[in-house]
N, C-alpha and C positions, 0 to 999 in steps of 0.2 A: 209397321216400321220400327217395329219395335227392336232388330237386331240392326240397328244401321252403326257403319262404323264412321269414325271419324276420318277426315282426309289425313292422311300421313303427310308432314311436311317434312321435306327433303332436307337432310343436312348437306352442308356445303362448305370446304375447307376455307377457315377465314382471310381474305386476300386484304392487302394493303401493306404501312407500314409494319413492323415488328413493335409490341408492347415493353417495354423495358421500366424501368424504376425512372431513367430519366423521362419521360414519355411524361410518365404519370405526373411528375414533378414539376415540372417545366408546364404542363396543361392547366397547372390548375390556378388559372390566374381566370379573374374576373372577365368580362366584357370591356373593353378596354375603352375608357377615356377620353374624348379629343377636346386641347384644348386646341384654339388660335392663337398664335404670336403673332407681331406684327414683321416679321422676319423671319428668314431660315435660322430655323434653332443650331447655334455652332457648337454650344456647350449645355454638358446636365453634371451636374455636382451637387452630392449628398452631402450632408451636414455629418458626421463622424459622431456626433452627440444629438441624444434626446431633447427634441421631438422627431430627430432626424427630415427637418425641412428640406429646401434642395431649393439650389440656385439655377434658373435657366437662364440663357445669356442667345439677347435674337435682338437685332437690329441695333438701336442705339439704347438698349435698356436692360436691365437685369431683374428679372423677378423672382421674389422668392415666396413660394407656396407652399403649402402644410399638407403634411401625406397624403388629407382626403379631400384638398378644397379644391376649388375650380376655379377659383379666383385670388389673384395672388394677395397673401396680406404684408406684402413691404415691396416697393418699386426703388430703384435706383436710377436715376434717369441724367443725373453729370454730366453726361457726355457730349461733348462736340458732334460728333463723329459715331463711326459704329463700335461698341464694346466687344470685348474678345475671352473666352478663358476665365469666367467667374469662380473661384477656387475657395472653398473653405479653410481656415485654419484647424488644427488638429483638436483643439476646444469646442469650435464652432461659433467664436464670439467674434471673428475678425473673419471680412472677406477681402480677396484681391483680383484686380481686373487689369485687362490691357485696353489697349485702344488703336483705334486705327490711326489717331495724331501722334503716337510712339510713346504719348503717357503711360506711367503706371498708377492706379489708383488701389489706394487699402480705407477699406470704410469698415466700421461697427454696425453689428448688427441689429444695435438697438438705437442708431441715428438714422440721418440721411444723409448728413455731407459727409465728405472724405476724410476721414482720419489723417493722412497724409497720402502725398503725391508726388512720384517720382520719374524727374526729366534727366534723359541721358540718351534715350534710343532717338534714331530721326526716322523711322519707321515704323511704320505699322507693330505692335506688341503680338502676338499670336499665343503664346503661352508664357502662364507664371505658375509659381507652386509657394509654398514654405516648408523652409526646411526642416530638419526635427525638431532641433531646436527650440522652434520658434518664433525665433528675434530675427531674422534672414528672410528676405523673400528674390528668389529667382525667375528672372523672365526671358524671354528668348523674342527676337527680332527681326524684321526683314531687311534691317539692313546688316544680318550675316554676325551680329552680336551676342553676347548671353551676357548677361549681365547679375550680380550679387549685390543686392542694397542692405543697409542697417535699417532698421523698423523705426528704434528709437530715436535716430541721428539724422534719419532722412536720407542718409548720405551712400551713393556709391562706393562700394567697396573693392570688388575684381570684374574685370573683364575681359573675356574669354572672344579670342578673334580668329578661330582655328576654321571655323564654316566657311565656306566658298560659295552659297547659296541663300538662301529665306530658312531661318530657324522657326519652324510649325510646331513644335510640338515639342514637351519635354515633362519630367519629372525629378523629384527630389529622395531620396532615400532615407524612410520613414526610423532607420534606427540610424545611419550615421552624420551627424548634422555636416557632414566635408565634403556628401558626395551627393552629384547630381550629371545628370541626363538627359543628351537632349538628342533631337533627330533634325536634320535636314533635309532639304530638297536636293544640295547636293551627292545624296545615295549614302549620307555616311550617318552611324550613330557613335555619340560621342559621350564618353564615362569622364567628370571631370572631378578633380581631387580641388579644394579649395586652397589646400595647406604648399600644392605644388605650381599653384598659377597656368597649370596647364591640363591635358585629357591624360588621361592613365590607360584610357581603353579606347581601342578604336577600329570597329567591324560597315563591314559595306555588306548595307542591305540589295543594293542593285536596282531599284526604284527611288523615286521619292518617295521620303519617309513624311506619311502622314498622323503616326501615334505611335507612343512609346510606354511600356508598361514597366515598371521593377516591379518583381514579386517582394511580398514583406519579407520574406527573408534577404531578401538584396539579391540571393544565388542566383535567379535567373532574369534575363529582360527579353520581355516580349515586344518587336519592330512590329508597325504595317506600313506596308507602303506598295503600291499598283496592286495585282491579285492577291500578294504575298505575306503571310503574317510568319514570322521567323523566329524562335525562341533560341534567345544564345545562353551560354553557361558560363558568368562571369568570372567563378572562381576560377575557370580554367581559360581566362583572360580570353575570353570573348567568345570562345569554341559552339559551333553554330550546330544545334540537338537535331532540330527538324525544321522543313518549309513546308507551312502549309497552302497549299491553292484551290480550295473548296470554293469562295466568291467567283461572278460573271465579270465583278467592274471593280473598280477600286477600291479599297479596304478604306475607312475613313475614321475609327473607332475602335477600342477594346476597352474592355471590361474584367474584373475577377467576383467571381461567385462569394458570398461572406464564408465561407468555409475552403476558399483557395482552391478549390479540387475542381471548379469549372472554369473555362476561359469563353467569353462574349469577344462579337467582333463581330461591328454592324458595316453594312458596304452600301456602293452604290447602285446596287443590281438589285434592292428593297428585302433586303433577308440577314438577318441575324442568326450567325451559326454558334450554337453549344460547342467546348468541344472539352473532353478527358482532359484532365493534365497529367495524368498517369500515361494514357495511351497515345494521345493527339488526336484522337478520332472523332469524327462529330456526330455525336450522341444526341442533337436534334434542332432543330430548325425554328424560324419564326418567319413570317411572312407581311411585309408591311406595303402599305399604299404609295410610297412615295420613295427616294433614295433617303437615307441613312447618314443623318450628319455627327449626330452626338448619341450615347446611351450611359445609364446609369441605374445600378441597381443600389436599394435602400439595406439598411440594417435587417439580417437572419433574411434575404431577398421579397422581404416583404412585396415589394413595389419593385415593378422594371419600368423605367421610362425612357424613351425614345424620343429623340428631335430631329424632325424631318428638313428637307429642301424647302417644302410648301409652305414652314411656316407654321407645320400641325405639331403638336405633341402631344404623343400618347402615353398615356398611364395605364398599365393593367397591375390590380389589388393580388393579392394571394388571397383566395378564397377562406373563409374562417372555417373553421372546423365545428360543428355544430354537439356542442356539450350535450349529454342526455341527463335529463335530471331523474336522478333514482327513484326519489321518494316518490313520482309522479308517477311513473312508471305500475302498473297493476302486476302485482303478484300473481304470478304463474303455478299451475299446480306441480305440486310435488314430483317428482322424478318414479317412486313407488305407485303414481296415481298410472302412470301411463302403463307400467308393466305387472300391474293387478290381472293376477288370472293368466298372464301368461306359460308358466312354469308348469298349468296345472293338466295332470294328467286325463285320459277321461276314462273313463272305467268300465266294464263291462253292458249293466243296464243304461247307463247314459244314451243320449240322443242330440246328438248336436245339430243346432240348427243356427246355419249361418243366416246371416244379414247380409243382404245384397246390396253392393255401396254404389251411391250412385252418382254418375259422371255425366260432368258439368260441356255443355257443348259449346264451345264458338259460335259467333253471331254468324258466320259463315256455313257453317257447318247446319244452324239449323234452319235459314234457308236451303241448304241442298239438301237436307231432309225432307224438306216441303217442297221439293222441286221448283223452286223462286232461283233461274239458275241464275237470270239478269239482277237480281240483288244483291247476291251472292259475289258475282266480279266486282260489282260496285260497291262492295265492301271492301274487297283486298287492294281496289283502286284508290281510296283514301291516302292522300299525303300523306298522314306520320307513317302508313304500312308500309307505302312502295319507297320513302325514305329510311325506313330502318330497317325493316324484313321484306324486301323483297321477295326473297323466297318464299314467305306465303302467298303472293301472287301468283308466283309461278307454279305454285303446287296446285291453286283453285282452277288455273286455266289447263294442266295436266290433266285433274280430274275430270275439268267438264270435256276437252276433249276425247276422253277415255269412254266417255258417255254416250260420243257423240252429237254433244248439244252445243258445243262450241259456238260454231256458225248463229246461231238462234240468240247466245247471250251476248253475241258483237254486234247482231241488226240492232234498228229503231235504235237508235241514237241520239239524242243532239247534240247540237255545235259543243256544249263545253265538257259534255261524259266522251266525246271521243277526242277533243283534245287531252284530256286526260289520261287518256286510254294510248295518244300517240306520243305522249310526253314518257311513260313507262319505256315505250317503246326503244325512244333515241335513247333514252339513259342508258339503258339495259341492255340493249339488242347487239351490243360490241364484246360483251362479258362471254369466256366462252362458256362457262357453266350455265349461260340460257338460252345461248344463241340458238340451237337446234331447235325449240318449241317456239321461240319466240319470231323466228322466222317466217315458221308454217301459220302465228299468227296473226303477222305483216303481209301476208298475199291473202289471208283471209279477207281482212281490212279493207283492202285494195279492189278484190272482189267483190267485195259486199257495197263499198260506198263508189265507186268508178263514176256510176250515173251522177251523181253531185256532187263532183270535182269540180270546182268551180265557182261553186252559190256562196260558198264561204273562203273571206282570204287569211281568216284565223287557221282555218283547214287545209287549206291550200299550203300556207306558210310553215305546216308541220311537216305536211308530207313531202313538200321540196329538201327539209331541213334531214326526215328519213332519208329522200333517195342519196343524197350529199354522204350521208352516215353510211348507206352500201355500199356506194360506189368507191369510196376510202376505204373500207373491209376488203371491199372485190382487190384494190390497188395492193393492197399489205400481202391478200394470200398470194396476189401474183407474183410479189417481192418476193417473198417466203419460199416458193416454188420453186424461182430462179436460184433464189442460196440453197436450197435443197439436193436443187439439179448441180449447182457444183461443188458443194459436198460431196455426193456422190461419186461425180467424177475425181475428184480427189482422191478418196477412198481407193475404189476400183481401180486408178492407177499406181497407190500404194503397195493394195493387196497385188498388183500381177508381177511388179517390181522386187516382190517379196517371194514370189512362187517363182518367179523368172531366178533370183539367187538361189532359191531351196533347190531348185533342180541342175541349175550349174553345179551347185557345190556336190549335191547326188552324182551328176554324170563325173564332176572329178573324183570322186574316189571309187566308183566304178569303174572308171580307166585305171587309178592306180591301181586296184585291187587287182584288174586283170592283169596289168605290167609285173606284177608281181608273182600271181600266179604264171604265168608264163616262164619267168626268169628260173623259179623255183624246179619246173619241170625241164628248164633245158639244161639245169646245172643238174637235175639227177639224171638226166642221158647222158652228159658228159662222163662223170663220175663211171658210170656202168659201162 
């Protein structure tokens, strides 16, 4: 046995998504986090400053947690009622909150009690920001308000009574301390100047607006509201760029990447879409357990965190990059070490004698050297194989087919190598790069085990789970068949529609041609 070769394993054109840079980028976050709050998480707000902590705001309480703790180290707990919109200041030393009694509270974040507290709304608070400033803080209302208070004074300063609806959501504009932004439920977003007592700007999203985004440059604001996430161009007083409708349910969140070049926007269909800000296109996905209430990414996107419906919120780390330390690292041989002797010519009396190098076999492989063919599948049948290379399974059952020993390495079984054996199956047996082998291995199976259908409901419960798996195949190629068949007809009545004109237009200038010649010869018997 000394010339045996190895099985050749099948290349196979790699299926799924497309690999792109954001792919890479976006994946490389940790194992994700869960904490419990005792509420659905409404709000996540990062601290703008070192240690970049982050406020979550769930039920009637506000916690604030440290990038890598799992337990919050400062609680805020004031509230009557349920807290709304926990918001950093631009230092990170001052936070501000709403409420569902229509207070606004501003606390330090090196206390517990409130800094001060501002009464004016009789509703519910849903959003507050500060403004560039600093000394300003704005909040938005359900009862159809927006309101501007003094920090140091306490005091109300403008109020804005332009909404017709529940003001949800707003922002303040990071470079001019006069202008801010808010959205309502009655479909409009509204750009307000402080210096004019009234909106400057004013675009209809067409849903209720559940979040509102200004880009740091001011130039552009990003709306959501029902599917629709909308970037308008403000310089061009409100001029609407694109609608995006990638979400199932309602938009409830956005986000911007620490380098401005991505847009987040998390919904209630549990998926968080990437998307260009160059193209609008969404360049990748995330997938979560529950709908999507709040998200927030931390400084260089270290940390993305999500606040669910449930009351979960997840943290995933960006993985660290693993330094190699040089000096530890063993000195490699020389570059000259490896092409010694190559250059050299041989010479007339010389006698070369090669070394025969020797090849390493698969554990596979040298079972079916040995003819152990049942070892052999139960090798390529191992979870991490038929999880990551499949195709070596299906190469080993190629071969022993080709053998014809197949049938002999499916008998003698027990209950959990052939559930193992029909687990490959369902995964795989839909693919069409296997189906063809892996079929003829499915009636093998069936054939071999028939007599002891029955004894087991672990087995039993596979093979139900297979027949379900063809009969869905059988259903799709039928489908297919039918689009096939009217394609065709299609086509076929194209093409004769097409050869029906080619010959019309043939037969008319065959007539004219002949009206012609005709004309030509009775005007030369006239003439003569």
């Amino acid at each position: 046995m000394a010339g045996y070769k190895p099985v050749v394993i099948q290349t196979y054109p790699i299926l799924g998504e497309k690999i792109t840079q954001d792919t890479l980028y976006w994946n490389n976050y940790k194992t994700p986090v869960q904490i419990k709050e005792f509420g659905a998480v409404s709000k996540v707000d990062f601290s703008p400053q070192s240690p970049y902590n982050y406020a979550v705001t769930a039920s009637s309480r506000i916690h604030i947690y440290g990038r890598y703790s799992q337990e919050p180290i400062k609680t805020f707990s004031r509230f009557k009622d349920t807290a709304y919109c926990a918001t950093f200041r631009q230092d990170g030393k001052l936070l501000v909150a709403g409420s569902e009694d229509g207070g606004v509270q501003l606390f330090d974040i090196s206390g517990r009690a409130p800094l001060r507290q501002f009464e004016g709304h009789t509703k519910a608070v849903h959003t507050v920001d500060f403004t560039a400033d600093k000394y300003h803080v704005v909040s938005g209302a359900d009862d159809y308000t927006v309101k501007l208070w003094d920090i140091p004074n306490s005091k109300e300063i403008l109020t804005f009574k332009e909404h017709s609806d529940y003001v949800r959501c707003g922002c303040a504009s990071k470079l001019n301390p006069d202008l801010l932004v808010t959205g309502s439920y009655d479909h409009t977003v509204k750009m307000f100047d402080t210096r004019t007592n009234e909106s400057v700007i004013s675009v209809e999203h067409g849903q209720p607006v559940e979040s509102v985004l200004l880009f740091p440059s001011g130039g552009l604001l990003v709306s959501a509201g029902g599917r629709y996430v909308k970037v308008w161009d403000m310089l061009k007083g409100g001029q609407l760029l694109v609608s995006l409708k990638n979400h199932h349910k309602t938009v409830t969140c956005l986000c911007l990447s620490s380098s401005g070049q991505r847009l987040l926007s998390g919904s209630l269909d549990r998926k968080v879409k990437v998307y260009s800000t160059a193209s609008y296109k969404v360049v990748h996905s995330f997938d979560y357990a529950a709908s999507i209430l709040s998200l927030a990414l931390a400084h260089e996107d270290e940390t993305i965190v999500v606040g669910m419906t449930n009351g979960i919120l997840s943290v995933k780390h960006r993985k660290s990059e693993a330094k190699k330390d040089a000096s530890s690292r063993r000195r490699r041989p020389a570059y000259r070490t490896f092409i010694k002797g190559k250059n050299y010519m041989k010479q007339r009396d010389d006698v070369l004698i090669s070394r025969p190098s020797k090849k390493h076999l698969e554990l596979y492989d040298r079972d079916l050297k040995n003819f152990r063919i049942s070892k052999a599948l139960d090798r390529v049948l191992e979870p991490e194989v038929t999880m990551k290379t499949p195709e070596v399974t299906v190469s080993i059952i190629k071969e022993l087919n080709r053998r014809g020993v197949l049938a002999n390495a499916l008998a003698g079984r027990d209950e959990k190598e052939l559930s193992r054996l029909l687990n490959f199956l369902i995964r795989n047996l839909s693919q069409p790069r296997f189906a063809p082998i892996l079929i003829n291995v499915a009636e093998m199976i069936i054939d071999i085990y028939l007599p002891v259908i029955g004894q087991s409901p672990v087995v039993d419960k596979k093979f139900l789970l297979l027949q379900g798996l063809v009969e869905k195949e059988i259903d799709y190629q039928r489908e297919l068949l039918e689009t096939l068949g009217m394609m065709e007809m299609l086509f076929a009545t194209t093409t004769t529609k097409e050869s029906t004109f080619t010959l019309e237009h043939k037969s008319d200038e065959f007539l004219e041609n002949s009206l012609t010649s005709v004309l030509e010869k009775s005007k030369t018997k006239t003439n003569s």
